[in-house]
Backbone bond lengths (Angstrom), bond angles and torsions (degrees), N, CA, C in turn:
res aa  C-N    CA-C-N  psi(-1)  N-CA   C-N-CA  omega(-1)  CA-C   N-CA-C  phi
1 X - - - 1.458 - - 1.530 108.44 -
2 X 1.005 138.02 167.20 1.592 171.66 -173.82 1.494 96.60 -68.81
3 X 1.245 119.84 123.34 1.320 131.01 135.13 1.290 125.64 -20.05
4 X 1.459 113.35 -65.75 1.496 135.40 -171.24 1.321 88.91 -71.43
5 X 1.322 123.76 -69.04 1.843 116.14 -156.49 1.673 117.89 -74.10
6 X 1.545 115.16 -11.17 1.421 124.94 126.07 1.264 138.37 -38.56
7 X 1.312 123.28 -60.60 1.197 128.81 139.85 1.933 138.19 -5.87
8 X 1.464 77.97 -68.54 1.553 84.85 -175.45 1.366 104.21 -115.03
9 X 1.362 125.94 44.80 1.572 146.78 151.46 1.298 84.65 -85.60
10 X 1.311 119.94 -80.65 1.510 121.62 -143.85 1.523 112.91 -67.41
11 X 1.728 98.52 -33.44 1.590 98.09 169.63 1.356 120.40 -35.85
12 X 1.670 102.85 -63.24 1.615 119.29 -170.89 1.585 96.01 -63.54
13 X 1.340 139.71 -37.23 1.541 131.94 -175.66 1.589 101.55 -56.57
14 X 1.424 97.94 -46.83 2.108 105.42 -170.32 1.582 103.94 -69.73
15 X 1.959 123.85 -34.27 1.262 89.61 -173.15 1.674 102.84 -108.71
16 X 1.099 121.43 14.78 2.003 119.81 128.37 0.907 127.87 -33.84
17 X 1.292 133.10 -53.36 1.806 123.63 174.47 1.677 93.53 -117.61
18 X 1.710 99.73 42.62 1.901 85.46 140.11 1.633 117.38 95.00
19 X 1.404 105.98 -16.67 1.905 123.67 -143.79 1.938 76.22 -59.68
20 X 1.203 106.75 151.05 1.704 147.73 162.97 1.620 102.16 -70.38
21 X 0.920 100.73 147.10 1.855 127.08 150.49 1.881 101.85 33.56
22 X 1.418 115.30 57.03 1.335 125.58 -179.25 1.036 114.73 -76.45
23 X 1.560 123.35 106.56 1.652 126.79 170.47 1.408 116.54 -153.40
24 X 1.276 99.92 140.86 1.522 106.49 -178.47 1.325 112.12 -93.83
25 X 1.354 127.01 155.29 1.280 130.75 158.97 1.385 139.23 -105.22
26 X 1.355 143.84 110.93 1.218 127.61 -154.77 1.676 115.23 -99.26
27 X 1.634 121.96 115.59 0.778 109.39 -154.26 1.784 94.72 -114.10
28 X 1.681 127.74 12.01 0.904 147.90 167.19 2.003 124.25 -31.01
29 X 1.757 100.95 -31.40 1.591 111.10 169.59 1.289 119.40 -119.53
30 X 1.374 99.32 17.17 1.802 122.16 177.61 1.531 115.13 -99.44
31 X 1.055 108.15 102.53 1.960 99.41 -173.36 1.562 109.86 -62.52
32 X 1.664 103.90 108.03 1.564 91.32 -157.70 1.786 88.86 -146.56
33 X 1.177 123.65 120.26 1.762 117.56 172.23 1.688 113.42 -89.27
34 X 1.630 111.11 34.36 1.261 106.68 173.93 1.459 111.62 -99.03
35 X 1.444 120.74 -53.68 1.175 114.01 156.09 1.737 110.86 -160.00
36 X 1.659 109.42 -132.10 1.694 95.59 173.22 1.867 95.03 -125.49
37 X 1.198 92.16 -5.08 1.708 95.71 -179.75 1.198 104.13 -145.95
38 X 1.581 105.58 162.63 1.011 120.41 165.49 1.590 107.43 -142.14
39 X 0.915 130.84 147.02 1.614 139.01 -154.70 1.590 119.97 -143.10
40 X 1.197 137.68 65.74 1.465 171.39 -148.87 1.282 114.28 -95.40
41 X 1.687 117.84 105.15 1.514 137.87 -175.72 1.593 96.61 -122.07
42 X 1.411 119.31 166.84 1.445 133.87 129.94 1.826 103.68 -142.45
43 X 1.592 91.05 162.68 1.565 109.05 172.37 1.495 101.34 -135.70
44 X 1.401 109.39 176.63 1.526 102.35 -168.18 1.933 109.97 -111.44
45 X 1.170 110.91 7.69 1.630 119.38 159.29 1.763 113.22 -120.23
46 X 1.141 104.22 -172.33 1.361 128.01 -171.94 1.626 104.08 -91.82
47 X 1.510 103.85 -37.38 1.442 118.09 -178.89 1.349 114.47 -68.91
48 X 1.503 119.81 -50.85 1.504 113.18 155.36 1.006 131.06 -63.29
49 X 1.350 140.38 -20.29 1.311 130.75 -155.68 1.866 74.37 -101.50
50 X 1.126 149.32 3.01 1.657 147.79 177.28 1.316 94.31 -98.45
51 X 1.351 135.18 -54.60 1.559 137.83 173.05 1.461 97.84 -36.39
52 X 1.255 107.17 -98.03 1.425 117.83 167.09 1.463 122.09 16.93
53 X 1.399 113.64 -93.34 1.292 161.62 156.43 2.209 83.63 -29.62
54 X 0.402 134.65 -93.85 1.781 137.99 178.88 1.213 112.23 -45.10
55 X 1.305 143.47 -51.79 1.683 159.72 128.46 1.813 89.20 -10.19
56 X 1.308 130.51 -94.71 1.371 119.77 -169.83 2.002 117.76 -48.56
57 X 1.413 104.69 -38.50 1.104 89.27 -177.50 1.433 130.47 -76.01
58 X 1.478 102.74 -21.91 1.442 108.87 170.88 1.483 112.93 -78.44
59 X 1.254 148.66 -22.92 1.388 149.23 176.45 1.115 103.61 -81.88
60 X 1.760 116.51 -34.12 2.095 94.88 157.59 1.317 122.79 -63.06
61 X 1.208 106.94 -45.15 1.559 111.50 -162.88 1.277 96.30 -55.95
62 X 1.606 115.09 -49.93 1.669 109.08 -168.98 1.775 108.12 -65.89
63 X 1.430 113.84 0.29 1.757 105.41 162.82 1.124 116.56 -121.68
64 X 2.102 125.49 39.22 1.025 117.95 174.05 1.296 109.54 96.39
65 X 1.092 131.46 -50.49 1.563 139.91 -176.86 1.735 115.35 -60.77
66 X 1.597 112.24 99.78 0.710 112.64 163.99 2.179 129.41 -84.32
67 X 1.350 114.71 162.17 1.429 106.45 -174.42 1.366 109.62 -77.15
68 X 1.322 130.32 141.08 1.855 108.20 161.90 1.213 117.22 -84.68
69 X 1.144 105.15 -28.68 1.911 115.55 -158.81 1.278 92.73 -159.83
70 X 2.073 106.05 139.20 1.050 110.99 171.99 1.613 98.97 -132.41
71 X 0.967 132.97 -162.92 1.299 145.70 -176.32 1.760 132.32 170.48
72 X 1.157 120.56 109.11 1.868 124.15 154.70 1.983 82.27 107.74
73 X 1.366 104.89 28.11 2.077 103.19 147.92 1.406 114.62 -57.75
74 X 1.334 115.35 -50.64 1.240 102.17 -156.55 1.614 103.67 -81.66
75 X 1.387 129.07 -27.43 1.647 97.50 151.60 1.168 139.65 -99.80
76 X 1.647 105.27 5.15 1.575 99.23 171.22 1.418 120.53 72.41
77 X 1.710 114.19 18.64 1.246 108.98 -177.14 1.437 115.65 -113.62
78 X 0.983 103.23 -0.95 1.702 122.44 -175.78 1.901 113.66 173.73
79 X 1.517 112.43 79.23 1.044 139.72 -178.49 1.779 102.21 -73.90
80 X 1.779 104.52 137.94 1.438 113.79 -164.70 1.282 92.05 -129.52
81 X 1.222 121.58 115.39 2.024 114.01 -176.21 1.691 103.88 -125.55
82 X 1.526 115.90 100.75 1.644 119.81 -165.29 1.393 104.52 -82.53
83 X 1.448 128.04 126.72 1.683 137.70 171.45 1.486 106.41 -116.49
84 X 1.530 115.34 34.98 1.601 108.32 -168.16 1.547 139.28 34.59
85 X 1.124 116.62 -34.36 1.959 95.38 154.56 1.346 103.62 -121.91
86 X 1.727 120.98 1.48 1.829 116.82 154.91 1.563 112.92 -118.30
87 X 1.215 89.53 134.81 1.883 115.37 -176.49 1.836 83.91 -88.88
88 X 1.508 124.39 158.59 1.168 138.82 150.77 1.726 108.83 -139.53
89 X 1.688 93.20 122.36 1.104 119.98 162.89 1.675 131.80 -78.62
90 X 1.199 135.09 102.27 1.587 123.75 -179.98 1.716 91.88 -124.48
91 X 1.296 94.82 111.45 1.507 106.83 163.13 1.340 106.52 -108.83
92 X 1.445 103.82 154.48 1.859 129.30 143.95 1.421 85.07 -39.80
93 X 1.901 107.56 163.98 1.385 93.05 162.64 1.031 104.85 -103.01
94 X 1.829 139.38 -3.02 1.525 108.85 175.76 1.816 120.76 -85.64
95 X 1.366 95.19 2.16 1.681 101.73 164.33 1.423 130.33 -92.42
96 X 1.346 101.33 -9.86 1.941 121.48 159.12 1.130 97.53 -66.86
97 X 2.116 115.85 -71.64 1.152 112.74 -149.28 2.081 103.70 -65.66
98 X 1.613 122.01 -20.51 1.108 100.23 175.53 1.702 120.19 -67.73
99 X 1.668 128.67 -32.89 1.102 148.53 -128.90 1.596 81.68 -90.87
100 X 1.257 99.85 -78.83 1.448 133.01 -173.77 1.766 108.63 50.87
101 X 1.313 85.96 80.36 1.513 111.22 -163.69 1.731 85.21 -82.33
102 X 1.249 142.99 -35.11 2.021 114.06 173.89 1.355 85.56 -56.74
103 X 1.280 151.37 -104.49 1.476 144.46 -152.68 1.225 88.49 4.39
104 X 1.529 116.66 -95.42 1.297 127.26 -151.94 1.220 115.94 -56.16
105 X 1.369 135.96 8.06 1.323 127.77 -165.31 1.257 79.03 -136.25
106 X 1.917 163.23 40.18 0.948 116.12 -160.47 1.467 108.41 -105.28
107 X 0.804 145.00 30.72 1.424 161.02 160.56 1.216 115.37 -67.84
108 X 1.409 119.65 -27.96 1.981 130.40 174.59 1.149 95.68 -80.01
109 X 1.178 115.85 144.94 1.773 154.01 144.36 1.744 92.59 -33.99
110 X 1.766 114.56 118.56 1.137 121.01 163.97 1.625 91.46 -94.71
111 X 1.837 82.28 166.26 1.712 106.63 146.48 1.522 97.97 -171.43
112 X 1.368 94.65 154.04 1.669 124.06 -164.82 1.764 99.08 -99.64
113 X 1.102 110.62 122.45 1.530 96.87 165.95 1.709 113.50 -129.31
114 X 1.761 106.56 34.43 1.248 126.15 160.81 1.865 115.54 -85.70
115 X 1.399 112.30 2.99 1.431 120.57 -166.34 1.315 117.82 -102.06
């Protein structure tokens, strides 16, 4: 499947249960061995950012897309969900707003899919 139509699977999974400040980053003309995306939510409990986090994985699975690597379920404070050329981010939001990983990336191609 598509990068892009990956993409905006998970978007629509993140803004299903609600997810905050949805944007991807494209790191595709960036010489970068992390991945080709990165894909960036927060919610404001532990309970959503687990919705969330379950909401994306089941709308992959239901297109074939299995997870490789996941990471930070069991507290729900900053969830890591690996699709090999897309990373997914679900933060708390005061562990986004500390991280604030677009800062750090800001050299990638945004897009908002809160608009």
């Amino acid at each position: 499947m598509e990068d892009k139509k990956e993409l905006e699977i998970i978007a629509e999974a993140m803004l299903e249960r609600k997810a905050q400040n949805v944007v991807s980053l494209d790191f595709s003309s960036i010489d970068t061995a992390i991945s080709d995306y990165f894909i960036v939510c927060n919610a404001d409990s532990t309970t959503q950012v687990a919705a969330i986090c379950d909401n994306i994985e089941d709308k992959m699975y239901d297109n074939g897309i299995k997870t490789l690597r996941q990471q930070g379920r069991e507290n729900a404070f900053w969830v890591i969900l690996d699709y090999g050329n897309i990373v997914v981010h679900i933060f708390k939001t005061e562990y986004r707003d500390f991280y604030r990983l677009e800062d750090l990336w800001a050299d990638a191609t945004k897009t908002n899919y809160n608009e």
